[in-house]
mmJSON file of the N, C-alpha and C atoms, coordinates in Angstrom:
{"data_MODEL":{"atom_site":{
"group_PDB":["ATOM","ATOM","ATOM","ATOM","ATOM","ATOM","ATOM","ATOM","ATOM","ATOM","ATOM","ATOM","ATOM","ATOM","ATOM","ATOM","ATOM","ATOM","ATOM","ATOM","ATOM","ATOM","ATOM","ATOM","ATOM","ATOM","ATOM","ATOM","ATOM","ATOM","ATOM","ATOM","ATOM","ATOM","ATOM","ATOM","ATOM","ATOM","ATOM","ATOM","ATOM","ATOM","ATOM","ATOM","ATOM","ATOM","ATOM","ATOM","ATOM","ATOM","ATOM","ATOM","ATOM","ATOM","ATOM","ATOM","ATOM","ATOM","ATOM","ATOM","ATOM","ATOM","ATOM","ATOM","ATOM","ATOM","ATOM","ATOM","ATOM","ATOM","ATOM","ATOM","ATOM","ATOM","ATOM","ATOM","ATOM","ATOM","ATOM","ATOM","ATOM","ATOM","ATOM","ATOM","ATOM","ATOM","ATOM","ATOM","ATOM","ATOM","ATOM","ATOM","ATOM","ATOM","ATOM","ATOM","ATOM","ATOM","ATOM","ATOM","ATOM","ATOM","ATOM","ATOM","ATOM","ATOM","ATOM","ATOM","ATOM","ATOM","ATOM","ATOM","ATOM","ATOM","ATOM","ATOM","ATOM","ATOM","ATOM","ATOM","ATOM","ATOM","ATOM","ATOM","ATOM","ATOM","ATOM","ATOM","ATOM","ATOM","ATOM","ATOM","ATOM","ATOM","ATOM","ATOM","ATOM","ATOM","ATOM","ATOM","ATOM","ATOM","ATOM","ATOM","ATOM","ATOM","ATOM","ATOM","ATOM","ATOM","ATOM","ATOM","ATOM","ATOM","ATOM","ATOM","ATOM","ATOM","ATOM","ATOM","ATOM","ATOM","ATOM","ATOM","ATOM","ATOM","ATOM","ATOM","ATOM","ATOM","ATOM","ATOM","ATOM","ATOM","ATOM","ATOM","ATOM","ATOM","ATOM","ATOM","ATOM","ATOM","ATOM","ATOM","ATOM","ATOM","ATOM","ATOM","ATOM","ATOM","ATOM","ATOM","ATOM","ATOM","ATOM","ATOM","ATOM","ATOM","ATOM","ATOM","ATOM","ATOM","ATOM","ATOM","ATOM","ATOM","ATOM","ATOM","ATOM","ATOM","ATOM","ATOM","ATOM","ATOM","ATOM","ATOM"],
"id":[1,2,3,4,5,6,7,8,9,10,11,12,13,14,15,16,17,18,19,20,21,22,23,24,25,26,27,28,29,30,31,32,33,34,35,36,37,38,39,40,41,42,43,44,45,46,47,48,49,50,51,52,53,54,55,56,57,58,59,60,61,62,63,64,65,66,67,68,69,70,71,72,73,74,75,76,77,78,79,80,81,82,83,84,85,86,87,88,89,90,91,92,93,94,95,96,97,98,99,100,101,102,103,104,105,106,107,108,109,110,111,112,113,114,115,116,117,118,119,120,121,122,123,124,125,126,127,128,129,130,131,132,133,134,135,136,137,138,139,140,141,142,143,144,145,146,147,148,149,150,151,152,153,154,155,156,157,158,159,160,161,162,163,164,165,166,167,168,169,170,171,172,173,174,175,176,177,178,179,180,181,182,183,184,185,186,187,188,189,190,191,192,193,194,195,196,197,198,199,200,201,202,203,204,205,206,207,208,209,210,211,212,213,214,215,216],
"type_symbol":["N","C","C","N","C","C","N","C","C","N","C","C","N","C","C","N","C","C","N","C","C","N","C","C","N","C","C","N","C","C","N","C","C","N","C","C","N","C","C","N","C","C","N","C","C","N","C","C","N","C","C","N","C","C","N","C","C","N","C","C","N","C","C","N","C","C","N","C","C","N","C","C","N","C","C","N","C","C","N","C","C","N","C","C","N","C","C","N","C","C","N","C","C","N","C","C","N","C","C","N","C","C","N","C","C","N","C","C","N","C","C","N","C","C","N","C","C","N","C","C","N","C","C","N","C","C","N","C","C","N","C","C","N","C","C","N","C","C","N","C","C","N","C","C","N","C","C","N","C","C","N","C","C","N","C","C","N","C","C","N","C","C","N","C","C","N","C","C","N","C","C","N","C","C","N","C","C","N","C","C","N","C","C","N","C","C","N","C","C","N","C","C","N","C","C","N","C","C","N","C","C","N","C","C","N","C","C","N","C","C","N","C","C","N","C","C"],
"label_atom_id":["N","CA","C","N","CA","C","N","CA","C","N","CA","C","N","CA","C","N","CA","C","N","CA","C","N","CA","C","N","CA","C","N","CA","C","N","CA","C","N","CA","C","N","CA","C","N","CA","C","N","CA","C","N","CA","C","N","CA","C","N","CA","C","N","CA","C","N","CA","C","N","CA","C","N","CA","C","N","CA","C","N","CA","C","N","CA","C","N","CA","C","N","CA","C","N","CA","C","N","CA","C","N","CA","C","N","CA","C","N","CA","C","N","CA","C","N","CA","C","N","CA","C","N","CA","C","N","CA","C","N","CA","C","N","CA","C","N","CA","C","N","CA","C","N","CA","C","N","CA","C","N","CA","C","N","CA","C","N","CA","C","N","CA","C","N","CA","C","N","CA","C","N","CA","C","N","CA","C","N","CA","C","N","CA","C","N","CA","C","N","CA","C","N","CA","C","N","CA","C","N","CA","C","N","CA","C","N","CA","C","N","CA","C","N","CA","C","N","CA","C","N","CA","C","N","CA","C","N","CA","C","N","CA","C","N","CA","C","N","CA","C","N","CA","C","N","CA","C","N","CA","C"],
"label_alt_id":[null,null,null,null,null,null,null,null,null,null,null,null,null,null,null,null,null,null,null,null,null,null,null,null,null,null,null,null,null,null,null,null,null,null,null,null,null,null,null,null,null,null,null,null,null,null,null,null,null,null,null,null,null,null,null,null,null,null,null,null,null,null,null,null,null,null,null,null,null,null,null,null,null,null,null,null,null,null,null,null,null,null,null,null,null,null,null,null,null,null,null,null,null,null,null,null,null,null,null,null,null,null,null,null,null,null,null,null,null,null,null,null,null,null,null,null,null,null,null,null,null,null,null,null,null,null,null,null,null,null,null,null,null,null,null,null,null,null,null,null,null,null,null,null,null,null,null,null,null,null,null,null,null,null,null,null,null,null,null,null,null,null,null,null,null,null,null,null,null,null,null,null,null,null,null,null,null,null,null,null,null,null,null,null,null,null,null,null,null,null,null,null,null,null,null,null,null,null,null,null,null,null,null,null,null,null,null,null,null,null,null,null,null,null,null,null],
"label_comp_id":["UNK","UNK","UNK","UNK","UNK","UNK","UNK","UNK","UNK","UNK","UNK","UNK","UNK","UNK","UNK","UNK","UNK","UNK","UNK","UNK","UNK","UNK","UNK","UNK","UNK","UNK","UNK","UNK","UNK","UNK","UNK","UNK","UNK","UNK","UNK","UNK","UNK","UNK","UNK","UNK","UNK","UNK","UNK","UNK","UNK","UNK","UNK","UNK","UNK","UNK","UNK","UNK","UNK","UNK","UNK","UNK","UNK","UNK","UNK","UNK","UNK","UNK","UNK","UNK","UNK","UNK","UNK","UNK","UNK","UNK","UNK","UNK","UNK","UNK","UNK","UNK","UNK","UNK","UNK","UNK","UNK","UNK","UNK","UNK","UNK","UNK","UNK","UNK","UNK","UNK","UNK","UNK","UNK","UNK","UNK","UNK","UNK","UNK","UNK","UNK","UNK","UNK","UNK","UNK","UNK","UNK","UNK","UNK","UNK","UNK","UNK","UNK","UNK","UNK","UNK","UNK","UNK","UNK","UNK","UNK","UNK","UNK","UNK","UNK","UNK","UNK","UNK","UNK","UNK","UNK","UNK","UNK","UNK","UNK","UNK","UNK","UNK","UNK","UNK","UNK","UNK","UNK","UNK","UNK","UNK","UNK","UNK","UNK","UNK","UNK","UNK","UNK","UNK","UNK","UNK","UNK","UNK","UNK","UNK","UNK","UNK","UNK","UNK","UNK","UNK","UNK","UNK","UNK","UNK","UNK","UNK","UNK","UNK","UNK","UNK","UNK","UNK","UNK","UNK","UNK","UNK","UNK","UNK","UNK","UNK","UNK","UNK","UNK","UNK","UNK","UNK","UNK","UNK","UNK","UNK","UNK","UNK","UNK","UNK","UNK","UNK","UNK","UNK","UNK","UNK","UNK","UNK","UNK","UNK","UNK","UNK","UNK","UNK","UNK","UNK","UNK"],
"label_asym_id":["A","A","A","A","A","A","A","A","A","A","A","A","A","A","A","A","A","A","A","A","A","A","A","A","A","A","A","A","A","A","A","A","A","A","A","A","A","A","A","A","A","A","A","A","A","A","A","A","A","A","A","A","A","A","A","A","A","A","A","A","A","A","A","A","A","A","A","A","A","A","A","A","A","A","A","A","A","A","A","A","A","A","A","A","A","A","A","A","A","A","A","A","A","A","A","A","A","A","A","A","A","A","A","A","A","A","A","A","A","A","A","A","A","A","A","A","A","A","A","A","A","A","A","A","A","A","A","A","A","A","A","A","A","A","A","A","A","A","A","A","A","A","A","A","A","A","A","A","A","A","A","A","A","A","A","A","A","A","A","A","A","A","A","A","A","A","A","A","A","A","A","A","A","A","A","A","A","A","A","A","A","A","A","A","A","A","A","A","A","A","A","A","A","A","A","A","A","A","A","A","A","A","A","A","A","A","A","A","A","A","A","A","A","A","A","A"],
"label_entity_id":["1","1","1","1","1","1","1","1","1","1","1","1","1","1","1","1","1","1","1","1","1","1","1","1","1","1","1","1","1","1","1","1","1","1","1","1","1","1","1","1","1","1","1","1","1","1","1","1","1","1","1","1","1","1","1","1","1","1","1","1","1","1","1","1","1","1","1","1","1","1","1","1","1","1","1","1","1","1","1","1","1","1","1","1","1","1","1","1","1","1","1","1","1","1","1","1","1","1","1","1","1","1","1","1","1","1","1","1","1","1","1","1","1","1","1","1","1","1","1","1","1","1","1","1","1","1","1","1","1","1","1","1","1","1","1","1","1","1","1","1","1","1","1","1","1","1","1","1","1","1","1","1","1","1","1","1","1","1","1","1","1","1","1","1","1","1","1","1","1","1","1","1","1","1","1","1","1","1","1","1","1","1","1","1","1","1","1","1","1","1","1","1","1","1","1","1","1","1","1","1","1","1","1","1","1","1","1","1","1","1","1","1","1","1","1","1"],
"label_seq_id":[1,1,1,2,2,2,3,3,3,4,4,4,5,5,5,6,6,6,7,7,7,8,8,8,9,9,9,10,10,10,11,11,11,12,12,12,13,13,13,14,14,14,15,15,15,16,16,16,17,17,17,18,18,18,19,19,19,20,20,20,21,21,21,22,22,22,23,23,23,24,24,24,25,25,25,26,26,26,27,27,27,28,28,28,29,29,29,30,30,30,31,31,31,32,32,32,33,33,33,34,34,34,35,35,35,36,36,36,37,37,37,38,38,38,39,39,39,40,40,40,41,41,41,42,42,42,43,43,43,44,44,44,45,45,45,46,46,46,47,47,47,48,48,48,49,49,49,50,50,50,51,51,51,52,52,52,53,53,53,54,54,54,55,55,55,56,56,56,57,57,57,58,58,58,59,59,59,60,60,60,61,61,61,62,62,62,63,63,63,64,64,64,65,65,65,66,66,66,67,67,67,68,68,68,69,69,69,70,70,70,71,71,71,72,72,72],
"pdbx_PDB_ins_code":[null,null,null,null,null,null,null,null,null,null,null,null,null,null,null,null,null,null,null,null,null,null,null,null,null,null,null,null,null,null,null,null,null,null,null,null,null,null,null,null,null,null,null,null,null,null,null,null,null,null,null,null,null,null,null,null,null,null,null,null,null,null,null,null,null,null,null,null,null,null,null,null,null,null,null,null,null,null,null,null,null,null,null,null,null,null,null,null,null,null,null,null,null,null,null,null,null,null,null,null,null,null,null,null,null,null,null,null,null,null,null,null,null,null,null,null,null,null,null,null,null,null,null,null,null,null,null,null,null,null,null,null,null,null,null,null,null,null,null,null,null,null,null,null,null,null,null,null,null,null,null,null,null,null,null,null,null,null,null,null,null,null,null,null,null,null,null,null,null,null,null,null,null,null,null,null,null,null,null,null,null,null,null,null,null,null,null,null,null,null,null,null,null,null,null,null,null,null,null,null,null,null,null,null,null,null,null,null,null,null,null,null,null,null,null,null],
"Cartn_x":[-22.096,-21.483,-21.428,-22.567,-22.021,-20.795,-20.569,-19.127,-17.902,-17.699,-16.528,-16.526,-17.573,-17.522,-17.435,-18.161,-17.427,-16.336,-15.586,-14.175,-13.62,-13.792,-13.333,-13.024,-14.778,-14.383,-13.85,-13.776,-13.33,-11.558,-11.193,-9.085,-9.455,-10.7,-10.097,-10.191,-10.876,-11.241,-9.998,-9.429,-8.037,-7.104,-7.026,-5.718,-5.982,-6.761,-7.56,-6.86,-7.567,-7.052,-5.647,-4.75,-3.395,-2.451,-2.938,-2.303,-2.947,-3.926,-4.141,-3.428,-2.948,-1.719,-0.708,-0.376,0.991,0.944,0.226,0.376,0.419,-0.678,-0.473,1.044,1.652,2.676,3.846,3.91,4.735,4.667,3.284,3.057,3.751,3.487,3.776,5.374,5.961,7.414,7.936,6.985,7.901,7.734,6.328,5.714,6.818,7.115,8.481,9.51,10.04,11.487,11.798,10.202,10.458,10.382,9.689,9.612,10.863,11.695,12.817,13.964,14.004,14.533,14.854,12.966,12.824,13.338,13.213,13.766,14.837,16.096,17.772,17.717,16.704,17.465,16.938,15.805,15.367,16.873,17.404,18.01,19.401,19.59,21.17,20.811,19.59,19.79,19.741,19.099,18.773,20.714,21.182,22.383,23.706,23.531,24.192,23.733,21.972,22.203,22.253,22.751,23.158,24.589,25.188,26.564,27.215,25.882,26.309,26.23,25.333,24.658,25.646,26.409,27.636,29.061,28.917,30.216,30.124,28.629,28.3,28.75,27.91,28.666,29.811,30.789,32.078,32.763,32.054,32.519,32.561,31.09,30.89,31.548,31.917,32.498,34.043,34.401,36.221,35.649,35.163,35.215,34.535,33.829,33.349,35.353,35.833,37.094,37.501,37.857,38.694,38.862,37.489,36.582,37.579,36.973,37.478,38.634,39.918,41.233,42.042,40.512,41.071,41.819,41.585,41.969,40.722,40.083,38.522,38.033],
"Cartn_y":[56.238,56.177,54.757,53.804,52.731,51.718,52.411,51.6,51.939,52.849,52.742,51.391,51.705,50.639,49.219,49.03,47.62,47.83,48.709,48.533,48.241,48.978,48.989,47.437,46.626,45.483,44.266,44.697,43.892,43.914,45.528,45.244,44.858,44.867,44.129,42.951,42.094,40.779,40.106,41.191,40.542,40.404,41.634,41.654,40.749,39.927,39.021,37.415,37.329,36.188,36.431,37.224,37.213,36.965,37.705,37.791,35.75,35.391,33.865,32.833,33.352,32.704,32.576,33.422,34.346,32.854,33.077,32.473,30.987,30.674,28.941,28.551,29.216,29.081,29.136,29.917,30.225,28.328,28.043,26.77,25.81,25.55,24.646,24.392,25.461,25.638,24.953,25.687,25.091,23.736,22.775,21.526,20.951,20.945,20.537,20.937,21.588,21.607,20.866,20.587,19.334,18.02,18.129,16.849,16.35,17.372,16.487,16.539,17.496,17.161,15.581,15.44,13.971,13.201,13.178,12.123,12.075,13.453,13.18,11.856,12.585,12.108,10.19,9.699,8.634,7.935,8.636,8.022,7.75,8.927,8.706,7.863,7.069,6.238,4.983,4.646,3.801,3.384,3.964,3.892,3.676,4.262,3.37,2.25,1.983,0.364,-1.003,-0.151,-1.245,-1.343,0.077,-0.221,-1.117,-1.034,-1.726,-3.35,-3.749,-5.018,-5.211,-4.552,-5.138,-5.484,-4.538,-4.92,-5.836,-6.249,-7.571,-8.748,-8.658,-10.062,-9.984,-8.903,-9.195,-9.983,-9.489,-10.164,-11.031,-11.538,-13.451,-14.209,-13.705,-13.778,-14.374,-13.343,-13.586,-14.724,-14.832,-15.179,-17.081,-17.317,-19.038,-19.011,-17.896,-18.542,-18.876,-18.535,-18.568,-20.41,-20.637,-21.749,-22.988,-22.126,-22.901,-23.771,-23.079,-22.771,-23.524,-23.324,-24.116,-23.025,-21.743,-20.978,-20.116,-20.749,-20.349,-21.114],
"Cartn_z":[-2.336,-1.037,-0.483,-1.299,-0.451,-0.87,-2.065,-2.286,-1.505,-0.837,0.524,1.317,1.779,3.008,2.104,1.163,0.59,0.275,-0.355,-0.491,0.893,1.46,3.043,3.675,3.32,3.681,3.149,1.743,0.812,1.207,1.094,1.505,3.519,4.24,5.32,5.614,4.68,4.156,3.374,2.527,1.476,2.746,3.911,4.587,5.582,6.259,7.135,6.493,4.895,4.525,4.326,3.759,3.704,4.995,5.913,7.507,7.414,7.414,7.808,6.627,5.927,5.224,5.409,5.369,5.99,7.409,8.413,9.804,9.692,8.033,7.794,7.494,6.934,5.88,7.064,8.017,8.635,10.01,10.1,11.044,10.251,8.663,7.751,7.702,7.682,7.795,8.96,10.183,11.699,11.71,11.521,11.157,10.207,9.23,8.114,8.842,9.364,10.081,11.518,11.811,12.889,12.789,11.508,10.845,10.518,9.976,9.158,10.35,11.479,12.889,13.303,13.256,13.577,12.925,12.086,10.722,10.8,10.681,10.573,12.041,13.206,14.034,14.297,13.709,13.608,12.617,11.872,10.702,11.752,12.547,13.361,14.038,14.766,15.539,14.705,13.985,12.759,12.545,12.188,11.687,12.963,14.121,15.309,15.509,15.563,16.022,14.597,13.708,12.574,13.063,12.967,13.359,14.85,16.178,17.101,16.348,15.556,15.186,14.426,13.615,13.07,14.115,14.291,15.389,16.189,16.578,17.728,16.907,15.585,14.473,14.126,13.863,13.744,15.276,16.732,17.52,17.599,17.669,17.605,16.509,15.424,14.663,14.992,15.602,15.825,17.143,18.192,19.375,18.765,17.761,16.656,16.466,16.06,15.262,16.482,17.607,18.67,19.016,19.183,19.656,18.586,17.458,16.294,16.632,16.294,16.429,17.97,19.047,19.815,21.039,20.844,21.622,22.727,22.333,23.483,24.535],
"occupancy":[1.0,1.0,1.0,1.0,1.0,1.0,1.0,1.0,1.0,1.0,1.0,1.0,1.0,1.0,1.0,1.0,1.0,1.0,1.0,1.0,1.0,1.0,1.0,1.0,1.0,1.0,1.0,1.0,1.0,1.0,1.0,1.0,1.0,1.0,1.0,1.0,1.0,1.0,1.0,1.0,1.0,1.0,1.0,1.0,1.0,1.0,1.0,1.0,1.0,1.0,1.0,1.0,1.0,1.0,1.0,1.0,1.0,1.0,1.0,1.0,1.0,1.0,1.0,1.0,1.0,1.0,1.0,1.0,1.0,1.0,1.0,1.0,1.0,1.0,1.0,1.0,1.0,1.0,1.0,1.0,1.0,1.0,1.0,1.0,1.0,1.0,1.0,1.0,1.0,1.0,1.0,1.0,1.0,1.0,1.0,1.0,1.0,1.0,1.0,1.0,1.0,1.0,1.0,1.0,1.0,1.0,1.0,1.0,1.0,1.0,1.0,1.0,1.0,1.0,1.0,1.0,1.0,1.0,1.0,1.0,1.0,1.0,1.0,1.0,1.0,1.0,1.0,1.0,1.0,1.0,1.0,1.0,1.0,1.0,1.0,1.0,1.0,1.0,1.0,1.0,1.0,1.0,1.0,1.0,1.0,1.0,1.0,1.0,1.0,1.0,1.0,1.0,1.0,1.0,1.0,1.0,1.0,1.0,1.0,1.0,1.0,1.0,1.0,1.0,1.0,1.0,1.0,1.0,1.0,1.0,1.0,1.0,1.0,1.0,1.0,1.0,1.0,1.0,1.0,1.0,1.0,1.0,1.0,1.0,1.0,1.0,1.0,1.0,1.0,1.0,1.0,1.0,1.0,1.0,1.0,1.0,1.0,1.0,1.0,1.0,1.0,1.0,1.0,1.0,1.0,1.0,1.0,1.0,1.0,1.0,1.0,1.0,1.0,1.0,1.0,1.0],
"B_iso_or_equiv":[0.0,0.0,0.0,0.0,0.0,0.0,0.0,0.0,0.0,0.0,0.0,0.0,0.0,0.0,0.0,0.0,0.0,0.0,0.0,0.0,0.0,0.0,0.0,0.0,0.0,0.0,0.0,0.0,0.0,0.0,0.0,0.0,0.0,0.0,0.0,0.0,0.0,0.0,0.0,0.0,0.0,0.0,0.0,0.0,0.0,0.0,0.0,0.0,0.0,0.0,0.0,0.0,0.0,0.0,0.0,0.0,0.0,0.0,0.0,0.0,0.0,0.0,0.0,0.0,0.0,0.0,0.0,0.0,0.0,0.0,0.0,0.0,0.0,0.0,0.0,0.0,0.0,0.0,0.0,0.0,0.0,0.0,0.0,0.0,0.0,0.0,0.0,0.0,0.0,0.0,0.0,0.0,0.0,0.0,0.0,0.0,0.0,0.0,0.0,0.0,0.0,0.0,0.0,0.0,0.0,0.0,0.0,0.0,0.0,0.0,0.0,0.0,0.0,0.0,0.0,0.0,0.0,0.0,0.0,0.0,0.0,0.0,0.0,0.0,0.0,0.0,0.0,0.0,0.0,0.0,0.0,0.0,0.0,0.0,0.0,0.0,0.0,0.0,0.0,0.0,0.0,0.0,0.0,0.0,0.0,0.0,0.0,0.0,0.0,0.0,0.0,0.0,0.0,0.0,0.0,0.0,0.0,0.0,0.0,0.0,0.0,0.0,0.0,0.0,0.0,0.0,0.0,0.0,0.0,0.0,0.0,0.0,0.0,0.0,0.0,0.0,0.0,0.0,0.0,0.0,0.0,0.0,0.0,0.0,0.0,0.0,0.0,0.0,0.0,0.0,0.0,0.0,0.0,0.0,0.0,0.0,0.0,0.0,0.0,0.0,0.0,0.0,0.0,0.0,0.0,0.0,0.0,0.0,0.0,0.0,0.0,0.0,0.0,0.0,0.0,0.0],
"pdbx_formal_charge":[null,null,null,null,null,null,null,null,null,null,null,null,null,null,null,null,null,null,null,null,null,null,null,null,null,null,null,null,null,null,null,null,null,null,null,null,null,null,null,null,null,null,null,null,null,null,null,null,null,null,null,null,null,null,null,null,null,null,null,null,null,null,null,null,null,null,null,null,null,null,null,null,null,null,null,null,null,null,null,null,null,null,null,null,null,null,null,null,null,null,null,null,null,null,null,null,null,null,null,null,null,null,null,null,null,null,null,null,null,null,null,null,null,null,null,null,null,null,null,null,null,null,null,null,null,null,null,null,null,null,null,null,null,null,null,null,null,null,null,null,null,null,null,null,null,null,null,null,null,null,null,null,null,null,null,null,null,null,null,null,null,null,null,null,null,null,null,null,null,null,null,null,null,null,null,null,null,null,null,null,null,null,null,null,null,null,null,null,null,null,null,null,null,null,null,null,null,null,null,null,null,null,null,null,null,null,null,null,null,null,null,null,null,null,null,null],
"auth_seq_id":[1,1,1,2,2,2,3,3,3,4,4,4,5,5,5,6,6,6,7,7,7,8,8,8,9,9,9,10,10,10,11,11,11,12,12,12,13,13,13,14,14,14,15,15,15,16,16,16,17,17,17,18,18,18,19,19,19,20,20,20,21,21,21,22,22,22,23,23,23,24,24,24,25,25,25,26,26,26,27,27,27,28,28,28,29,29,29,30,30,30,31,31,31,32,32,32,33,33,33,34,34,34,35,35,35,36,36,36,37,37,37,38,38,38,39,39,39,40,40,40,41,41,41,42,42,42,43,43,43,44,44,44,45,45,45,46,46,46,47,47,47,48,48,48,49,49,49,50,50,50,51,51,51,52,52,52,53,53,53,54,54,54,55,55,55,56,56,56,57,57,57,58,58,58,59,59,59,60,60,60,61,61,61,62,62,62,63,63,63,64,64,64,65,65,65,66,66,66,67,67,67,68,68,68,69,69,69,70,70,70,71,71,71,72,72,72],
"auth_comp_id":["UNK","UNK","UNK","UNK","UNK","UNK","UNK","UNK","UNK","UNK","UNK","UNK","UNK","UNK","UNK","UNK","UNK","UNK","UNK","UNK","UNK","UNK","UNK","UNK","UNK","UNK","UNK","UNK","UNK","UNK","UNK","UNK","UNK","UNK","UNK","UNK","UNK","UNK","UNK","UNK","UNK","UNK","UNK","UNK","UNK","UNK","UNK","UNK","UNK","UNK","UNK","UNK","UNK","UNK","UNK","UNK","UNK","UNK","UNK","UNK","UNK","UNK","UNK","UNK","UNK","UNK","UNK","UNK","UNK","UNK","UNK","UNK","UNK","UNK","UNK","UNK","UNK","UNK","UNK","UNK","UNK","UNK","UNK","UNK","UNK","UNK","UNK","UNK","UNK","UNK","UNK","UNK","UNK","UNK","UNK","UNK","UNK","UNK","UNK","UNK","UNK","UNK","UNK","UNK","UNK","UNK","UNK","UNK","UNK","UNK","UNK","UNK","UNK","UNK","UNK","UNK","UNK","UNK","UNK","UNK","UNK","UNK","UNK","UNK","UNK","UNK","UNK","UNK","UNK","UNK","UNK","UNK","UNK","UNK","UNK","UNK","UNK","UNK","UNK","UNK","UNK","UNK","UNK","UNK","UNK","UNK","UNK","UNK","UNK","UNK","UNK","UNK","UNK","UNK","UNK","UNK","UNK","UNK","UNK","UNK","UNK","UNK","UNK","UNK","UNK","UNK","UNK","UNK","UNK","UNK","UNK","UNK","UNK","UNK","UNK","UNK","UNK","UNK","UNK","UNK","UNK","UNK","UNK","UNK","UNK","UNK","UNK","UNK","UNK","UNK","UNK","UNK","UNK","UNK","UNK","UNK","UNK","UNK","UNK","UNK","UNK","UNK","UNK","UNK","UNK","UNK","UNK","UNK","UNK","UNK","UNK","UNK","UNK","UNK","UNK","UNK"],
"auth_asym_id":["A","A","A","A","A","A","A","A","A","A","A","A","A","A","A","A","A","A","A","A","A","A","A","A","A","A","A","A","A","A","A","A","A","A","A","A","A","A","A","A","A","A","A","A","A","A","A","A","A","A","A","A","A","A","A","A","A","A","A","A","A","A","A","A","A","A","A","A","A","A","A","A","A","A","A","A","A","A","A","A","A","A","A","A","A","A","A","A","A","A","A","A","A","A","A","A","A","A","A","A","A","A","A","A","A","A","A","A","A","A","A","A","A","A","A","A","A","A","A","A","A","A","A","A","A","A","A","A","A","A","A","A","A","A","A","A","A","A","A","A","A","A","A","A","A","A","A","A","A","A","A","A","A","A","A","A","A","A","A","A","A","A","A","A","A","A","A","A","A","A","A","A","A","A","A","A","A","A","A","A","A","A","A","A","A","A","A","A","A","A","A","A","A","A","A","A","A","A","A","A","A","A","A","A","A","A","A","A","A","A","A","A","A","A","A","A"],
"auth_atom_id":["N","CA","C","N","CA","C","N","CA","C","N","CA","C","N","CA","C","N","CA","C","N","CA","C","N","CA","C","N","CA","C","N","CA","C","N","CA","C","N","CA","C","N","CA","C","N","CA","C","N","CA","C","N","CA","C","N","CA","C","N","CA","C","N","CA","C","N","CA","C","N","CA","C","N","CA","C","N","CA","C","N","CA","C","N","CA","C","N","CA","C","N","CA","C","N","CA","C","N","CA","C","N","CA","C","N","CA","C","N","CA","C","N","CA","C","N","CA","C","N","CA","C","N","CA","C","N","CA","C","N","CA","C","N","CA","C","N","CA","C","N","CA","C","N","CA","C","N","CA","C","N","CA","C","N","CA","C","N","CA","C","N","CA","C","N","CA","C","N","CA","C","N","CA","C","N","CA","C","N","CA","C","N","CA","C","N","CA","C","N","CA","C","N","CA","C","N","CA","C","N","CA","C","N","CA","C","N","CA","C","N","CA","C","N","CA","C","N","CA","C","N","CA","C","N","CA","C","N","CA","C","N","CA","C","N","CA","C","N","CA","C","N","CA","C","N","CA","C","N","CA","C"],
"pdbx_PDB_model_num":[1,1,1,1,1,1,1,1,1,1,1,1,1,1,1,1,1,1,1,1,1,1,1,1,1,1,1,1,1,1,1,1,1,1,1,1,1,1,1,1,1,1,1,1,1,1,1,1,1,1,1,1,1,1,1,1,1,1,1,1,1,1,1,1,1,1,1,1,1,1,1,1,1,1,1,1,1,1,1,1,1,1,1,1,1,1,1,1,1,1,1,1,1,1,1,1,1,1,1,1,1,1,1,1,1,1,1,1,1,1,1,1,1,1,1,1,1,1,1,1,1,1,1,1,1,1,1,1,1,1,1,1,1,1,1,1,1,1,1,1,1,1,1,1,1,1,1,1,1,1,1,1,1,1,1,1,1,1,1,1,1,1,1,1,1,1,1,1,1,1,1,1,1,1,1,1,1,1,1,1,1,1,1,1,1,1,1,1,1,1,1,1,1,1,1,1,1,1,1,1,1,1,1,1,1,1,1,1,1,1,1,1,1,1,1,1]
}}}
């Protein structure tokens, strides 16, 4: 008879750690999908202020020729 109750606590011990897997796995997921949130969105800003930083040197750029040329 006393092997019930260890079985007993043995599947409420298996279903204890499974349910606390189950709940890691499910944090790990939300944790990685905000992560890479962050990231696309570190990368979109990353990538406007190259593109403002180019467009500023193509300005100064045309505005040296202007000078140049004698039209500035």
């Amino acid at each position: 008879m006393k092997i019930i109750p260890m079985l007993l606590a043995a599947l409420l011990a298996t279903g204890a750690a499974t349910a606390q897997a189950q709940d890691g796995s499910e944090r790990s997921w939300q944790y990685n999908a905000e992560f890479r949130a962050a990231q696309k969105e570190l990368r979109e800003k990353r990538l406007q202020k190259q593109q403002l930083e180019a467009q500023a040197q193509k300005t100064d750029r045309s505005k040296c020729a202007e000078r140049k040329n004698g039209n500035g």
